[in-house]
TORLUM-584147 format. One record per residue (C-alpha): residue number from 0; residue in three letters; x, y, z. Coordinates in nm, 3 decimals. Each point is the difference from the previous one (the first is absolute). Example, Ala and Ser with C-alpha at 12.3 -4.5 7.8 and 13.67 -1.06 7.14 Angstrom:
BEGIN
num, residu, x, y, z
0, ALA, 1.230, -0.450, 0.780
1, SER, 0.137, 0.344, -0.066
***
This chain:
BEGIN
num, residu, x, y, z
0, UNK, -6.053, 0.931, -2.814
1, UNK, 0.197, 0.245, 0.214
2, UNK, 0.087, -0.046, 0.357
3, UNK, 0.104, 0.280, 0.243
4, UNK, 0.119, -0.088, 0.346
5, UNK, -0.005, 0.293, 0.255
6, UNK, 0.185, 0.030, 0.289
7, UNK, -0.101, 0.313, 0.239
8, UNK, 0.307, 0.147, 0.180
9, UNK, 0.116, 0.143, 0.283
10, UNK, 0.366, 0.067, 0.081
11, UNK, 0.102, -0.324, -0.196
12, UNK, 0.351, 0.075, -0.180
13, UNK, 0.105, -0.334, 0.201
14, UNK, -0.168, -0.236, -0.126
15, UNK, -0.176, 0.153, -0.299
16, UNK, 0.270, -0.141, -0.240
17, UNK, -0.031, -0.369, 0.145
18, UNK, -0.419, 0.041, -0.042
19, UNK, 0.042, 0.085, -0.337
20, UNK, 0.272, -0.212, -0.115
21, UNK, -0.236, -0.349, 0.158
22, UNK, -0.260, 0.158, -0.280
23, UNK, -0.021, -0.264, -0.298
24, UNK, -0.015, 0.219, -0.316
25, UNK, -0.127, -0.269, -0.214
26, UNK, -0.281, -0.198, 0.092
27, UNK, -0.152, -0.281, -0.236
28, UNK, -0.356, 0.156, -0.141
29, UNK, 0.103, 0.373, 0.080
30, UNK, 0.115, 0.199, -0.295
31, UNK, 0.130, 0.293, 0.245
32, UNK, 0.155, 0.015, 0.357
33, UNK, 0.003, 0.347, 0.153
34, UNK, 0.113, 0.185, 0.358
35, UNK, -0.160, 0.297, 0.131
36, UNK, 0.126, 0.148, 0.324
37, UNK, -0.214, 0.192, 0.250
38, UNK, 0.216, 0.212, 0.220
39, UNK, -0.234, 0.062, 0.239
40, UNK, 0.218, 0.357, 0.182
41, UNK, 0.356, -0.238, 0.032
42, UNK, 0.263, 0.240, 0.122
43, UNK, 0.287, -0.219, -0.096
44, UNK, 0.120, -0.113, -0.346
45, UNK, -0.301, -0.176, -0.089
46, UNK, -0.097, 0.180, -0.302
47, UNK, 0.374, 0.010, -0.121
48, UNK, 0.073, -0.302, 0.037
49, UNK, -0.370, -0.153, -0.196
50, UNK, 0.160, 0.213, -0.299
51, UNK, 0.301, -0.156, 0.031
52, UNK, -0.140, -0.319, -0.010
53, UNK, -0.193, 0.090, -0.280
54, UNK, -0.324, -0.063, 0.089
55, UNK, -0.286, 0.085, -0.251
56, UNK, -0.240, 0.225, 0.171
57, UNK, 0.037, 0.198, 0.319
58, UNK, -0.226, 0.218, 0.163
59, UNK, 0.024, 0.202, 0.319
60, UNK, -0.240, 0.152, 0.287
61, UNK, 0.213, 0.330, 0.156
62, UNK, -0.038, -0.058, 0.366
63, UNK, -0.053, -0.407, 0.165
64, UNK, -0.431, -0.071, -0.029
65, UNK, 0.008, -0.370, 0.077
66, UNK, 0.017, -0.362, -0.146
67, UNK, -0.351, 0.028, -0.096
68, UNK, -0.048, 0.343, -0.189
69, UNK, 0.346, -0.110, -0.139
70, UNK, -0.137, -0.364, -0.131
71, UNK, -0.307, 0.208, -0.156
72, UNK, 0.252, 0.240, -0.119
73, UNK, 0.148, -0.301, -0.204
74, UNK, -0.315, -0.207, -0.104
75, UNK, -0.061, 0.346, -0.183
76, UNK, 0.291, 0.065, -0.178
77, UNK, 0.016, -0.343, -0.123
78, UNK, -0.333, -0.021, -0.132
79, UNK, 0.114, 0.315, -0.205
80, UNK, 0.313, -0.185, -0.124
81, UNK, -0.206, -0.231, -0.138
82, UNK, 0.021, -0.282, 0.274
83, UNK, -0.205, -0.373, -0.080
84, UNK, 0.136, -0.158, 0.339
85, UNK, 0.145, 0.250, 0.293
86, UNK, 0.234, -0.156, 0.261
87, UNK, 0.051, 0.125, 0.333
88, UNK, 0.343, -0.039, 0.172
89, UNK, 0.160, 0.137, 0.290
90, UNK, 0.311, 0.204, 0.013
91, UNK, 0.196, -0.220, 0.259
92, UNK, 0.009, -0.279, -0.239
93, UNK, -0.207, -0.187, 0.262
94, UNK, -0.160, -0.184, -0.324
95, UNK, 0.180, -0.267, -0.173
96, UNK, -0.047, 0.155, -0.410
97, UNK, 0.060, -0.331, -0.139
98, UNK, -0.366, -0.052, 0.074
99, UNK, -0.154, 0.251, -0.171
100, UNK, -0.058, -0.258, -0.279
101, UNK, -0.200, -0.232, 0.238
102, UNK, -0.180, 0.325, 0.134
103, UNK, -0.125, 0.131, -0.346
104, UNK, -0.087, -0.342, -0.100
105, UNK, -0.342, -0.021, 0.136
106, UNK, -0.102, 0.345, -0.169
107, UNK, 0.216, -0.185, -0.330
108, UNK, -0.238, -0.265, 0.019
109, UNK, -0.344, 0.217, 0.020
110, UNK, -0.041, -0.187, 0.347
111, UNK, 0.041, 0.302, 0.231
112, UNK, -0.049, 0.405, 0.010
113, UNK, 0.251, 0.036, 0.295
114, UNK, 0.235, -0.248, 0.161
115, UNK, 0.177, -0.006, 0.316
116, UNK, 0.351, -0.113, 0.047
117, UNK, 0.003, -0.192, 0.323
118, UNK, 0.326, 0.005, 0.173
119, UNK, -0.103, -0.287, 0.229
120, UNK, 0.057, 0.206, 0.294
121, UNK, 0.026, -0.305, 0.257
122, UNK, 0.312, -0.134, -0.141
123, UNK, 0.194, 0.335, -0.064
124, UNK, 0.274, -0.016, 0.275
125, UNK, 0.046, 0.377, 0.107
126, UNK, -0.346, 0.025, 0.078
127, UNK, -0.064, 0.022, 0.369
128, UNK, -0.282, -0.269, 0.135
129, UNK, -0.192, 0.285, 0.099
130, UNK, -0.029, 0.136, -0.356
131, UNK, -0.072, -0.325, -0.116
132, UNK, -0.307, -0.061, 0.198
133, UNK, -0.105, 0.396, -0.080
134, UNK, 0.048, -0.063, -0.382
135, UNK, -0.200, -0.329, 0.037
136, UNK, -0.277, 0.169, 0.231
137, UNK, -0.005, 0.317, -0.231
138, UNK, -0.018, -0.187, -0.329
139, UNK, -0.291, -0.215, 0.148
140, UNK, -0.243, 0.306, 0.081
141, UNK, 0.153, 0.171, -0.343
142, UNK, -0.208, -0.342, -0.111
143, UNK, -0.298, 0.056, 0.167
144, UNK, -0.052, 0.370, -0.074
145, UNK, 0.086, 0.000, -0.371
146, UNK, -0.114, -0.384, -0.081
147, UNK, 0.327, -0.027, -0.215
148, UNK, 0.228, -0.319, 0.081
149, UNK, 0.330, 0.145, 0.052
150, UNK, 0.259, -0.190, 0.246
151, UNK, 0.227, 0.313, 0.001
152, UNK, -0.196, 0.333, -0.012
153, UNK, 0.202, 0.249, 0.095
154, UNK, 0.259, -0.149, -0.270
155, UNK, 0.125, 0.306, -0.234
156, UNK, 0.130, -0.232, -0.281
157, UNK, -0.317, -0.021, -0.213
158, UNK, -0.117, 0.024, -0.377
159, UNK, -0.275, 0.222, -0.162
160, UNK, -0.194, -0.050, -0.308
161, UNK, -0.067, 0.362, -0.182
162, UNK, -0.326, -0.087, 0.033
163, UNK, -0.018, -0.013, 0.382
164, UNK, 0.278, 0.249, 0.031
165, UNK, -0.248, 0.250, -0.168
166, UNK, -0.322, -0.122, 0.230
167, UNK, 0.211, 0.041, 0.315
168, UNK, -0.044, 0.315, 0.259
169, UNK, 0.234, 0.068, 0.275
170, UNK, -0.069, 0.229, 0.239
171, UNK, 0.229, -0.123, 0.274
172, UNK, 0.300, 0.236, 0.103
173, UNK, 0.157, -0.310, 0.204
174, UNK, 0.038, -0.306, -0.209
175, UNK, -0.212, -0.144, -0.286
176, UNK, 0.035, -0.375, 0.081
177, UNK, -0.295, -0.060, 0.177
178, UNK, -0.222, 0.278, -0.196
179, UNK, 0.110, -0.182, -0.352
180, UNK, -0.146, -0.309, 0.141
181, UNK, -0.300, 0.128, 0.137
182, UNK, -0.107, 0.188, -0.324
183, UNK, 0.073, -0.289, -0.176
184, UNK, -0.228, -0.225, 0.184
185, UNK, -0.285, 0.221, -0.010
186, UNK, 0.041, 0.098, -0.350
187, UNK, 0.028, -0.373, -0.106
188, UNK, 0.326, -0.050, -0.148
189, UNK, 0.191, -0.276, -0.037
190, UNK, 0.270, -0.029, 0.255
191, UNK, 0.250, -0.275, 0.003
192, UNK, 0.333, -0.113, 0.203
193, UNK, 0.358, -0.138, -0.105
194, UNK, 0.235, -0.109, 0.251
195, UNK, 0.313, 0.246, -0.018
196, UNK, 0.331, -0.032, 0.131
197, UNK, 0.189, 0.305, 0.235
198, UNK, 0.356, 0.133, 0.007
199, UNK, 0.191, 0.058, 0.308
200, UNK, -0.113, 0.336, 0.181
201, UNK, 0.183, 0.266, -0.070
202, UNK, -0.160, 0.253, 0.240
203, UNK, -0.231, 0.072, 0.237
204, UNK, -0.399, 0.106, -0.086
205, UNK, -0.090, 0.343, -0.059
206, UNK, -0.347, -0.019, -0.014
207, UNK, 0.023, 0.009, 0.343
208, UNK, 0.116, 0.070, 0.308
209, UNK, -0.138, -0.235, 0.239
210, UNK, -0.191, -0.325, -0.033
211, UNK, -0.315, 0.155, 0.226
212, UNK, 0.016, 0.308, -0.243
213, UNK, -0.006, -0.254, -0.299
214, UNK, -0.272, -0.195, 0.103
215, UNK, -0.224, 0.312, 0.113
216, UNK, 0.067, 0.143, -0.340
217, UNK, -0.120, -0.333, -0.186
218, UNK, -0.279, -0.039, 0.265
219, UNK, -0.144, 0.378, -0.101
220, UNK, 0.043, -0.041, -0.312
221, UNK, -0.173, -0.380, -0.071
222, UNK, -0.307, 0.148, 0.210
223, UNK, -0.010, 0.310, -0.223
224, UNK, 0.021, -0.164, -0.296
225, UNK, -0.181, -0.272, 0.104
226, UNK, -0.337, 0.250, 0.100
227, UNK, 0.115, 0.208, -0.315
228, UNK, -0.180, -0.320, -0.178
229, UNK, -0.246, -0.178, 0.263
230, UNK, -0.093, 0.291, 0.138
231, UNK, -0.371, -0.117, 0.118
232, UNK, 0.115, -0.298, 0.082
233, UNK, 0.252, 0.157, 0.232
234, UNK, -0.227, 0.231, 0.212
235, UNK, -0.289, -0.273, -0.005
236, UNK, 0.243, -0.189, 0.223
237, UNK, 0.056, 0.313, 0.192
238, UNK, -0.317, 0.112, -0.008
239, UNK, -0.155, -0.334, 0.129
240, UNK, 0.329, -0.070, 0.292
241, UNK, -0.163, 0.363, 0.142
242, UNK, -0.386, -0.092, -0.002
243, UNK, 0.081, -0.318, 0.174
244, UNK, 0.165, 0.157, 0.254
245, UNK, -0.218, 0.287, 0.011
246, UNK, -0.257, -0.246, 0.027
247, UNK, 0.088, -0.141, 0.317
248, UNK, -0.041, 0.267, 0.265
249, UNK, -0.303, 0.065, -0.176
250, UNK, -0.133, -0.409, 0.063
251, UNK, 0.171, 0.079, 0.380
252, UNK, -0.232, 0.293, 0.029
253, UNK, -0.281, -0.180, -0.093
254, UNK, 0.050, -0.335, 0.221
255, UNK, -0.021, 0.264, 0.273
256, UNK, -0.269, 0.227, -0.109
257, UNK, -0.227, -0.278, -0.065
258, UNK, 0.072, -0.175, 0.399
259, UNK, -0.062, 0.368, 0.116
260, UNK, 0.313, 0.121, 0.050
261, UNK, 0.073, 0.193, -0.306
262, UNK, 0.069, 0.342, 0.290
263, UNK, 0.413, 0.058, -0.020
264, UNK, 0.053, -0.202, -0.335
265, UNK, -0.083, 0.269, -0.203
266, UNK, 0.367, 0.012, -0.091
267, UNK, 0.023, -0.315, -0.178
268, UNK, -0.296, 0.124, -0.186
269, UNK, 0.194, 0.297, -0.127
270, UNK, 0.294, -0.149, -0.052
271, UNK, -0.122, -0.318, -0.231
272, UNK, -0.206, 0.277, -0.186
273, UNK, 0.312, 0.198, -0.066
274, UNK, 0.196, -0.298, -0.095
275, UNK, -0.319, -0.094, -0.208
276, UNK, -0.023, 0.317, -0.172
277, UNK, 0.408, -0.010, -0.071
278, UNK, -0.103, -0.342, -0.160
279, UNK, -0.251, 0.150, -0.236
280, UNK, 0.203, 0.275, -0.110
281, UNK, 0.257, -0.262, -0.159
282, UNK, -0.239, -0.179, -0.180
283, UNK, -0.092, 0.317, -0.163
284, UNK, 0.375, 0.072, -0.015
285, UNK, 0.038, -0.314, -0.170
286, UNK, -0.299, 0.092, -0.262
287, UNK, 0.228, 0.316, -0.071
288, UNK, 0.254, -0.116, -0.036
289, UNK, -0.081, -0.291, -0.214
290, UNK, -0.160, 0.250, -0.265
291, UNK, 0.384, 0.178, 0.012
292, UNK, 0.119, -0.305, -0.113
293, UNK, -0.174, -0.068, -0.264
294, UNK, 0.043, 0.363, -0.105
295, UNK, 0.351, -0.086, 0.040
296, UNK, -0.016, -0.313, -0.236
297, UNK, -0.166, 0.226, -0.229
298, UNK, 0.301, 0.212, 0.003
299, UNK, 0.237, -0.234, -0.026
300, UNK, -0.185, -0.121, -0.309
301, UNK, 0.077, 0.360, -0.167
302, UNK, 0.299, 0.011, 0.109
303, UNK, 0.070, -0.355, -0.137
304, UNK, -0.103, 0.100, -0.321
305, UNK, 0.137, 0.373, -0.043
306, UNK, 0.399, -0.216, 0.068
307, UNK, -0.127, -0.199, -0.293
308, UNK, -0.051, 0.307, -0.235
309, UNK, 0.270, 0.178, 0.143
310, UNK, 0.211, -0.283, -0.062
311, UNK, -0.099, -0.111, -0.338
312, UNK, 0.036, 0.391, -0.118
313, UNK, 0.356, -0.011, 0.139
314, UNK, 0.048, -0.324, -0.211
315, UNK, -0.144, 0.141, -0.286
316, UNK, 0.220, 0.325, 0.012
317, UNK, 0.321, -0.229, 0.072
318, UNK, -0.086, -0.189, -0.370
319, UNK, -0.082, 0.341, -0.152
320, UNK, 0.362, 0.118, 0.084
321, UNK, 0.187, -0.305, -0.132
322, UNK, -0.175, 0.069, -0.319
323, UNK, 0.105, 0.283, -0.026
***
């Protein structure tokens, strides 16, 4: 069983060498423990100093594209090395790596598809109470939306079965925390938690600039994804908030028309009518798009299964040239 942790980079020469050195290279049950960097556009020793460290796999995107496209970047080039579990680090040697062996476990075990290191946010000492309470809040309607119990979901220390690394799909430019967990929940796989321990900080976030810019980022992109999968359930809501409220002029205009004095209320009659109309057009919004997704599922389905023969061709071909 072979093991690849990747950790996407950005301008981490500092503390690249202290990430991989926390990496255990022999784990009980794992026949092979590999590294693969993604320099995702560093303009500082990164990629010089992952060769000097002599990492196993490293692969590059020219300019900076983001965490996300950078994660995907990853999951992809370790399915094609031949990956049975995928671990996620960070760069900043935020995550402790002695715990990668209680992170894989569950997937080990057969118990779990994907599982979430949590770094039991409350008690970590350079977080500010403010970040607290927004990691709590977050993770709570992370809950909600995806159905998945995850204390931590924004955590980047997680594990990956090949088998849900190949069924996952991110689209997100900005981070693929929230996305992973989403997918997961509608797609019904098996998510489970560890408790994880944290190293001292060693820098400041870059995946953003501002807390308001962070949380307006995660708030876009849970409702995206989010209506990417419930999408008739989403505009039914909206859909029925606007007939309600188009509704009541309407009810106004009738109190009054039917005690005679219906003259000069007009206006509430057009107005609830236009509000009413606005409502119906989301319910057949919501019809639309609800047929998208399942198009989309469709899709996915292809997709799911054209990784699988792409995959087991490239395996196939690998064996062919030992042989020979």
């Amino acid at each position: 069983m072979k093991l690849i942790v990747q950790i996407p980079c950005y301008n981490e020469e500092k503390t690249l060498p202290q990430t991989v050195a926390d990496i255990p290279r022999h784990i009980p049950g794992i026949d092979t423990v590999e590294i693969l960097i993604i320099d995702d556009g560093s303009r500082d020793r990164t990629v010089e100093v992952a060769k000097e460290l002599g990492v196993d796999h490293i692969v590059r995107n020219t300019i900076n594209q983001g965490l996300a496209r950078s994660f995907r970047l990853g999951l992809d080039e370790c399915l094609r090395q031949g990956a049975d579990i995928i671990v996620n680090t960070d760069g900043d040697n935020q995550y402790a790596g002695k715990d990668i062996p209680k992170l894989i476990q569950p997937i080990f075990d057969h118990q779990a598809e994907i599982v979430i290191g949590d770094r039991q946010t409350a008690q970590i000492a350079h977080f500010s109470p403010l970040k607290k309470t927004l990691q709590w809040l977050g993770s709570s309607v992370v809950r909600k939306l995806s159905g998945v119990q995850v204390p931590d979901a924004v955590s980047g220390f997680r594990a990956i079965s090949r088998k849900a690394a190949i069924r996952l799909n991110i689209v997100s430019t900005f981070s693929y925390t929230i996305e992973m967990l989403i997918q997961a929940g509608n797609k019904q796989m098996a998510v489970a938690h560890v408790p994880v321990d944290t190293n001292p900080q060693t820098r400041e976030s870059r995946l953003y600039t501002s807390t308001l810019r962070f949380i307006g980022f995660q708030l876009v992109n849970m409702i995206r994804m989010y209506a990417m999968y419930r999408a008739l359930k989403v505009f039914f809501y909206i859909g029925t908030v606007l007939s309600i409220i188009g509704a009541i002029p309407i009810i106004r205009f009738l109190i009054f028309y039917l005690s005679g004095e219906g003259t000069g209320h007009i206006q509430s009659l057009i107005l609830g009518g236009a509000i009413l109309s606005m409502g119906f057009i989301a319910y057949l919004v919501g019809l639309i798009a609800d047929l998208i997704s399942n198009n989309r599922q469709l899709v996915e389905m292809i997709l799911e299964q054209a990784r699988r023969i792409e995959l087991e061709r490239l395996r196939e071909q690998k064996e062919q040239s030992r042989e020979d």
